[in-house]
C-alpha positions in Angstrom: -32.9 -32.1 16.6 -31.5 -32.0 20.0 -30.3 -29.3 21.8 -26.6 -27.9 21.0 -23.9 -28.3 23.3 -22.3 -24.7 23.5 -18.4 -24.3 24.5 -16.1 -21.4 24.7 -13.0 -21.5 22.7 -9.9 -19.2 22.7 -8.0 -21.2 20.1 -10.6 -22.3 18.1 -9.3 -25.1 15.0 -9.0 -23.8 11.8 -11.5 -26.4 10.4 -13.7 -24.6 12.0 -13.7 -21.4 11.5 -13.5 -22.8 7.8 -16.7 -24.7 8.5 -18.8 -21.2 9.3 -17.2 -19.5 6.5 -18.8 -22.8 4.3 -22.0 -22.2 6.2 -22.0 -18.4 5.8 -21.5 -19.3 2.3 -23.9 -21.3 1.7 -26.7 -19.3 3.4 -25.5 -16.3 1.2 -25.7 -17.8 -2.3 -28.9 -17.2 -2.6 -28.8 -13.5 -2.5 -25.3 -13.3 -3.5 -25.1 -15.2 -6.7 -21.5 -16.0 -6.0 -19.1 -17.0 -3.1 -17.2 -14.1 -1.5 -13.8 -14.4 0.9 -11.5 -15.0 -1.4 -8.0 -14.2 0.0 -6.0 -12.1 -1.8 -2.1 -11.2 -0.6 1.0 -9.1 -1.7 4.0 -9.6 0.4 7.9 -8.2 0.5 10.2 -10.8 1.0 14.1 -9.4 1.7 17.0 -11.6 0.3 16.8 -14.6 2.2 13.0 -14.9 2.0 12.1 -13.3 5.2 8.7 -11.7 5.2 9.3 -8.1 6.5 5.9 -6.7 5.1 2.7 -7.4 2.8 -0.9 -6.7 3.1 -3.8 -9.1 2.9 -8.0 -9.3 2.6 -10.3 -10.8 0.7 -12.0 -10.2 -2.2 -16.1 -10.3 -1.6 -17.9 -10.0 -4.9 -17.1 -7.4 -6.3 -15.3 -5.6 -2.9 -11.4 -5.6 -1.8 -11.5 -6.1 2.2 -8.0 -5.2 3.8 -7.8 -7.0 7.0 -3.8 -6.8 7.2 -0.8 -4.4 6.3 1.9 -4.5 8.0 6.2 -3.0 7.1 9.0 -3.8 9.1 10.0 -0.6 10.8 13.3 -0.3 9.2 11.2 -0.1 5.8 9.0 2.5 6.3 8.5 5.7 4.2 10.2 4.4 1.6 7.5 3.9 -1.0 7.0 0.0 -0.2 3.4 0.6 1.3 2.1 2.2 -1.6 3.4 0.1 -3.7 1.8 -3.1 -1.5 -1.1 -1.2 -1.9 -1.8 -0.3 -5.6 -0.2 -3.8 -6.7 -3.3 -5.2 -3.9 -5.9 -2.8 -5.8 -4.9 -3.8 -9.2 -4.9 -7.5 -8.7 -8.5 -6.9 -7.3 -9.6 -4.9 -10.0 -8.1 -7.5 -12.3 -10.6 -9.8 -10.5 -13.6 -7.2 -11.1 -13.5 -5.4 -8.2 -15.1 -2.0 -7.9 -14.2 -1.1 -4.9 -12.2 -1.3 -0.9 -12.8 -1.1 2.3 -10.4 -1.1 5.3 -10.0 0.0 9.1 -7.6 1.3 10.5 -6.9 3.1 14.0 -6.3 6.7 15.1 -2.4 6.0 15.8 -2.0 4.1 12.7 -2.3 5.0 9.0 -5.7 6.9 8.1 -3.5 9.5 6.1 -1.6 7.4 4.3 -4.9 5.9 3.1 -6.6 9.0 2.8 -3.4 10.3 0.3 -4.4 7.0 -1.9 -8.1 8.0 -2.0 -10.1 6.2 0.9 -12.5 8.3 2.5 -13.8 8.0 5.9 -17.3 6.7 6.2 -17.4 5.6 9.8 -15.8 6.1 13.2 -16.0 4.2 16.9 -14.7 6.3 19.3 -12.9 4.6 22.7 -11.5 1.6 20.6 -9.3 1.2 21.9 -10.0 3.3 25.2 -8.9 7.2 24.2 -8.1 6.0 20.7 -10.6 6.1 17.6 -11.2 3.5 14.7 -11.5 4.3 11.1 -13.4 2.6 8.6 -12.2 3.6 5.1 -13.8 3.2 1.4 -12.3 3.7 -2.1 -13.7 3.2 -5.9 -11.3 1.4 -7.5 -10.6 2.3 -10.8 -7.9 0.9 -13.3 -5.2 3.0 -13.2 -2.5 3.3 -16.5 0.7 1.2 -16.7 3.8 2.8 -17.4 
């Protein structure tokens, strides 16, 4: 096989970052039994459609991964986040997750997590500079419908 050619690339195509997810895939199987990265989404939409919040991840085995979460200012401390959150959890359990993991930074939301049950597990200090981030777990467990 020849030698690769290497490049740099700040907007790299979609295919592929899709093609190394295939390839991390495939090299996993083996020891994974399964596939994992399976994206998983709740969003709030207002009246017109307008996306002004939702969270996001993937589901690896049998993991939730929250990579975003995000409410429109004006929304805030209203409940909404909590209920992105357990309505997230629940569709992962659903799925046979037994547990999350997030991160999250020191002038974001580690108590708002922390009140739902995640508990700190690691911390980088200086990321960014003078600020901390805050890796998160939770079991999941099913929790009763009303």
């Amino acid at each position: 096989m020849a030698t690769p050619t290497l490049t740099l690339e700040t907007d790299p195509a979609a295919r592929d970052i899709e093609r190394l997810g295939q390839g991390l895939t495939e090299h996993s199987l083996a020891f994974t039994a399964g596939p994992g990265f399976a994206p998983i989404a709740v969003f709030a939409r207002d009246a017109e459609g307008e996306l002004v919040g939702g969270i996001s991840g993937f589901i690896n085995w049998t993991w939730l991964q929250i990579n975003l979460f995000w409410i429109s200012d004006d929304l805030r401390r209203q409940s909404l986040g909590s209920q992105l959150i357990a309505m997230l959890e629940s569709a992962a359990i659903e799925r046979g997750c037994t547990d999350a993991h997030l991160d999250t930074f020191s002038y974001q939301a580690r108590p708002f997590y922390e009140a739902r049950g995640y508990e700190l597990f690691a911390t980088l200090d200086d990321y960014p500079r003078g600020q901390q981030r805050f890796f998160l777990r939770k079991h999941l467990t099913a929790q009763p419908h009303d």
